[in-house]
C-alpha positions as CSV (number, residue, x, y, z in Angstrom):
1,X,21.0,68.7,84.7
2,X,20.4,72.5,85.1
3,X,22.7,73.4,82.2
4,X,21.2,70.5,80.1
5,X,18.0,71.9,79.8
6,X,18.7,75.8,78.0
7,X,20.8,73.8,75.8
8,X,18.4,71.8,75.1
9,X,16.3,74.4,74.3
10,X,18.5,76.4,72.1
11,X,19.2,73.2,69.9
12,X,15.2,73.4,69.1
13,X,15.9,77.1,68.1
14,X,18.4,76.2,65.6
15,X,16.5,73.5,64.7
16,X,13.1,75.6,64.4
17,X,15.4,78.3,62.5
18,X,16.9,75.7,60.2
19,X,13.7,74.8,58.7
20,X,12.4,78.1,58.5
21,X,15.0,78.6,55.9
22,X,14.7,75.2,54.1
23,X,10.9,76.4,53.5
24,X,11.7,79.8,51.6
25,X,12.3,79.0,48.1
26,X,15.7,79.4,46.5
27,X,16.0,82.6,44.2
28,X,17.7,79.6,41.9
29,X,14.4,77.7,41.9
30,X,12.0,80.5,41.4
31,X,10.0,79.9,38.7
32,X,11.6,80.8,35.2
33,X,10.3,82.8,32.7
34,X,9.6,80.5,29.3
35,X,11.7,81.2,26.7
36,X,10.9,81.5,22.6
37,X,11.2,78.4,20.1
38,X,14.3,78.4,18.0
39,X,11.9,79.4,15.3
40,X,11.4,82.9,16.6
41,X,13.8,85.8,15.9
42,X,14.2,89.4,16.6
43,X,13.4,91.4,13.4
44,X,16.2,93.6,13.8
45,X,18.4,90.9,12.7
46,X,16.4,89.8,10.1
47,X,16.2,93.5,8.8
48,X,17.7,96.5,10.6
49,X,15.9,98.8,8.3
50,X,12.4,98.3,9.5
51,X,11.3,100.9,11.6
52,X,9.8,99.6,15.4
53,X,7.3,101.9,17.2
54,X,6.2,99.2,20.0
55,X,2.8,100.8,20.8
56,X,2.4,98.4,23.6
57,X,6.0,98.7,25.0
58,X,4.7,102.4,25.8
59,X,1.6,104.3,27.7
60,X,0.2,105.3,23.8
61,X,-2.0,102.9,23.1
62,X,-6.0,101.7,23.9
63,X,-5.3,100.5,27.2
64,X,-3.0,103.9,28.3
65,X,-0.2,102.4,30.2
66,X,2.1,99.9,29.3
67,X,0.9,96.3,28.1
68,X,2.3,92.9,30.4
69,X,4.7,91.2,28.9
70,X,6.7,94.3,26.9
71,X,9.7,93.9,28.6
72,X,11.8,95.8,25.4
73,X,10.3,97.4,22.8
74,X,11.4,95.2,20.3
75,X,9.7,93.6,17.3
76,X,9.8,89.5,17.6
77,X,8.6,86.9,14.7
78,X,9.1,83.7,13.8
79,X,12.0,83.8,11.3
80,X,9.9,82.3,8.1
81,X,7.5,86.0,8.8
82,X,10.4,88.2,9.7
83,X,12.3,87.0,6.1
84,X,9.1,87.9,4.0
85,X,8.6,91.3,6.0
86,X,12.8,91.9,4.7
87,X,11.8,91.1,0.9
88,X,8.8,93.5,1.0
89,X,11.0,96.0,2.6
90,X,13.5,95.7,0.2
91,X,10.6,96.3,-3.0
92,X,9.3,99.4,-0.7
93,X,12.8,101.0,-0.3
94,X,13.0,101.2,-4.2
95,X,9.9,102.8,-4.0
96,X,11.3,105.3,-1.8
97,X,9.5,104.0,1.6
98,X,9.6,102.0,4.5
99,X,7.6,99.7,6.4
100,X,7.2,100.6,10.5
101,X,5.6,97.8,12.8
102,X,3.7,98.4,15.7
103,X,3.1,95.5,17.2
104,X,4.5,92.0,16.4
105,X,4.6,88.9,18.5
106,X,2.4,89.1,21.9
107,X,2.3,87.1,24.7
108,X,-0.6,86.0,25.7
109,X,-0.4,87.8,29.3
110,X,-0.1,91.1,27.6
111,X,-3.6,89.7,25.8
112,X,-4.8,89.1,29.3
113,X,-4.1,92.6,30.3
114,X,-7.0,93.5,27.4
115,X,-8.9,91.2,28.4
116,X,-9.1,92.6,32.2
117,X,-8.6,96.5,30.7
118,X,-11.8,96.1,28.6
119,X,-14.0,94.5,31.8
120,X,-13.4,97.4,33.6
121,X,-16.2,99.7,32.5
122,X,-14.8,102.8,34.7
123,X,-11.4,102.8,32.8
124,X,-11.7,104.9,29.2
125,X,-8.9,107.5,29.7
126,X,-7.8,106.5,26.1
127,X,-11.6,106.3,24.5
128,X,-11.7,110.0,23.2
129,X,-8.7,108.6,20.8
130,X,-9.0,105.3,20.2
131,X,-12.9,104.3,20.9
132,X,-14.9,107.7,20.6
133,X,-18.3,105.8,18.7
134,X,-17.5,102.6,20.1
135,X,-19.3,102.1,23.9
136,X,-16.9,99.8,26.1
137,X,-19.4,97.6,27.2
138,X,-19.2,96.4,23.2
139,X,-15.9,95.7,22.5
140,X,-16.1,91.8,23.0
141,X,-19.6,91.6,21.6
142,X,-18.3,93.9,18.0
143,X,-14.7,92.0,17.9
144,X,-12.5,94.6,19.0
145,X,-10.8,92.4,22.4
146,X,-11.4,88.8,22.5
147,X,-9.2,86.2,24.6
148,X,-7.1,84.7,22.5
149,X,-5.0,86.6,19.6
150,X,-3.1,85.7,16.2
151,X,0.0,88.0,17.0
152,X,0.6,85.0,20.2
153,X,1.2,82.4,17.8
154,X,4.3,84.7,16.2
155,X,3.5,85.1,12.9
156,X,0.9,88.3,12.8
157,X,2.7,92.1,12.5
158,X,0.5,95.8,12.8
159,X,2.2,98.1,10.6
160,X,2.4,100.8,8.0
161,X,4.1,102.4,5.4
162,X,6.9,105.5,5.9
163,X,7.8,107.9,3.4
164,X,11.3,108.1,3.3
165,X,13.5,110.2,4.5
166,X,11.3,109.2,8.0
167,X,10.7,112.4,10.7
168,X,10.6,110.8,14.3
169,X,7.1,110.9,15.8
170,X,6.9,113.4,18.8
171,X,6.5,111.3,22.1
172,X,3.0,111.0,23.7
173,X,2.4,112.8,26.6
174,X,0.0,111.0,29.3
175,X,-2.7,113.0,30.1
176,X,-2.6,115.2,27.1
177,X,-6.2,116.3,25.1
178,X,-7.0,113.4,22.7
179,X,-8.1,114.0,19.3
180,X,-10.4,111.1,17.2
181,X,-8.5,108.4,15.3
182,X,-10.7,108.7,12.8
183,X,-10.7,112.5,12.5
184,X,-8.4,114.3,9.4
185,X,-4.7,113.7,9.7
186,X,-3.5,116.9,10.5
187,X,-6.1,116.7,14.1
188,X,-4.9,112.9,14.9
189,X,-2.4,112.1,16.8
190,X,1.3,112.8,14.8
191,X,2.4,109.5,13.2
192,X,5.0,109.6,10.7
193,X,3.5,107.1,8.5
194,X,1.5,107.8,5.5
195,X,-2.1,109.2,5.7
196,X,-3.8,105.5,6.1
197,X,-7.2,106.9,7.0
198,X,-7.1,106.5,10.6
199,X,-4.8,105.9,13.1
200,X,-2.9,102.6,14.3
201,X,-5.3,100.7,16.7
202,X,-8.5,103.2,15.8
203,X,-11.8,100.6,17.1
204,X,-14.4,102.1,14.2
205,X,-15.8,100.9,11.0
206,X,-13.0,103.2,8.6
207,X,-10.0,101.2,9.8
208,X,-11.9,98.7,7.8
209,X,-9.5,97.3,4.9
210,X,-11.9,98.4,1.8
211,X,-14.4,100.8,3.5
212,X,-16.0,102.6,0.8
213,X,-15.3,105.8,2.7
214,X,-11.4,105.6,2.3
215,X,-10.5,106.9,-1.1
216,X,-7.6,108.9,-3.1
217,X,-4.4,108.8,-1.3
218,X,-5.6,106.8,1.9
219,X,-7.0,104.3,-0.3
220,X,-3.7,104.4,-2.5
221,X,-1.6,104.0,0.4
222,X,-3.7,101.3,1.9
223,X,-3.1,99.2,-1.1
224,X,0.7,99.9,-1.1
225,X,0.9,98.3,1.7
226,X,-1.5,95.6,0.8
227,X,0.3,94.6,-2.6
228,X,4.1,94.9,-1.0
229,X,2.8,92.2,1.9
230,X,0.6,90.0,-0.4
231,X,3.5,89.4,-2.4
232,X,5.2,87.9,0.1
233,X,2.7,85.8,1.5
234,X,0.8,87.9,4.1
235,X,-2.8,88.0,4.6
236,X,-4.8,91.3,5.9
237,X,-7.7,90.8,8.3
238,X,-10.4,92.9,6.7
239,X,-11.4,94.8,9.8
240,X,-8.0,96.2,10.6
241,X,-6.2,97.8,7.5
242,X,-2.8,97.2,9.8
243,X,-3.0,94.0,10.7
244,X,-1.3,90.9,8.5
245,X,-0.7,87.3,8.9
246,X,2.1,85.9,7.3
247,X,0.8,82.4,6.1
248,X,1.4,79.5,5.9
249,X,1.9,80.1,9.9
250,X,5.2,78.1,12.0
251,X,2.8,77.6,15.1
252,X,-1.1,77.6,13.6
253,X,-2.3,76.2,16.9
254,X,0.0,77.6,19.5
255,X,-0.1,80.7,21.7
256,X,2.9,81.3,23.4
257,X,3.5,83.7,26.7
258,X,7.4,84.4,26.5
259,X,7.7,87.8,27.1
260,X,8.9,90.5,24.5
261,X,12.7,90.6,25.0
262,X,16.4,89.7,24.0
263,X,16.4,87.2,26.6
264,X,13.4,84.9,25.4
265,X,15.4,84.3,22.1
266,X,17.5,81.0,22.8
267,X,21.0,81.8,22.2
268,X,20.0,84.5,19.9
């Protein structure tokens, strides 16, 4: 009976142990990470001559740090936009430029992230560049952030227009001295796009499509960009000279949160 009872009590421990491990969840069940309609594709295939410069993939941008979600900086589309953006590349290239896209596709946790960045009064380490006029408390209430966003449904593109041959743009520095988006070319931030005015992403009234301000070459190369996408079926949101909607749209009521990489493309 004596040596009954520690053995016993040492078939409870590896009982007691047994579950323990039944309770942690398999690696095999953790919880996936949803993956992009066939519809979608990555631009690059679509056209290898577009030049990317994810914004949001890197610390350069509104927020200053890298956006959730941008797990490659890599442009994604639903194939029907990505098509149209390759025919107005192909009438720019005659022309002797090139279209660069900022932003594309964005999941809507990357959209969260602004959302949570612009409730956070105490963060504006970016606001000398990219809000200087604009106070933070505001940007809901004047348009600038809201909770929901076109470029999740995969068919909205920020861009601009290159003048080829392209010079890379010089890497951004966190922490350097900010200059105003808004403030002459050669005292913005280097972009190797053409003079549009402002920068990409600039929260003031002169990134405004047709601002009466914008004139001679800005206002020229505005509508360069304008004519090549309305061609092809894009539409420009008035209050952002970068922003276009290729229309009709795959997914008009749908905002998807697969993140931004090769992976989220099925068999692609």
């Amino acid at each position: 009976m004596t040596g009954l009872v520690p053995a016993l009590r040492n078939l409870a421990v590896c009982a007691a142990a047994l579950l323990s491990v039944a309770a942690v969840p398999s690696p095999a069940h953790a919880r996936a990470e949803p993956k992009a309609p066939e519809e979608f594709v990555a631009l690059r295939d679509v056209d290898p001559t577009i030049i990317q410069e994810m914004r949001y993939f890197t610390p350069h941008n509104f927020v200053g740090e890298p956006v959730d979600g941008y797990k490659k900086p890599m442009c994604i589309l639903t194939e029907p936009a990505a098509k149209a953006l390759h025919k107005a590349q192909r009438q720019l290239l005659r022309k002797g430029y090139s279209l660069k896209v900022y932003d594309c596709y964005r999941p809507q946790r990357a959209v969260d992230h602004f959302v949570r960045w612009a409730e956070d009064l105490a963060d504006e380490r970016m606001k000398a560049e990219f809000y200087p006029h604009v106070d933070k408390s505001r940007l809901f209430e004047d348009g600038y952030i809201a909770e929901k966003s076109g470029h999740s449904r995969g068919s909205t593109v920020d861009l601009t227009v290159v003048r080829l041959p392209a010079l890379p743009t010089r890497p951004y520095v966190p922490g350097e001295p900010l200059t105003p988006c808004f403030g002459p070319r050669d005292e913005r931030f280097p972009d190797n796009s053409v003079d549009m005015g402002t920068g990409f992403d600039c929260f003031d009234t002169l990134s405004h499509t047709d601002d009466p301000r914008i004139g001679g070459k800005q206002r020229a190369h505005r509508d360069l960009l304008r004519n090549a996408l309305g061609k092809e079926g894009f539409a420009n949101l008035p209050e952002e000279w970068w922003h276009y909607t290729y229309k009709p749209e795959s997914f008009p009521d749908t905002y998807f949160d697969f993140p931004v990489s090769r992976r989220s493309l099925q068999g692609k």
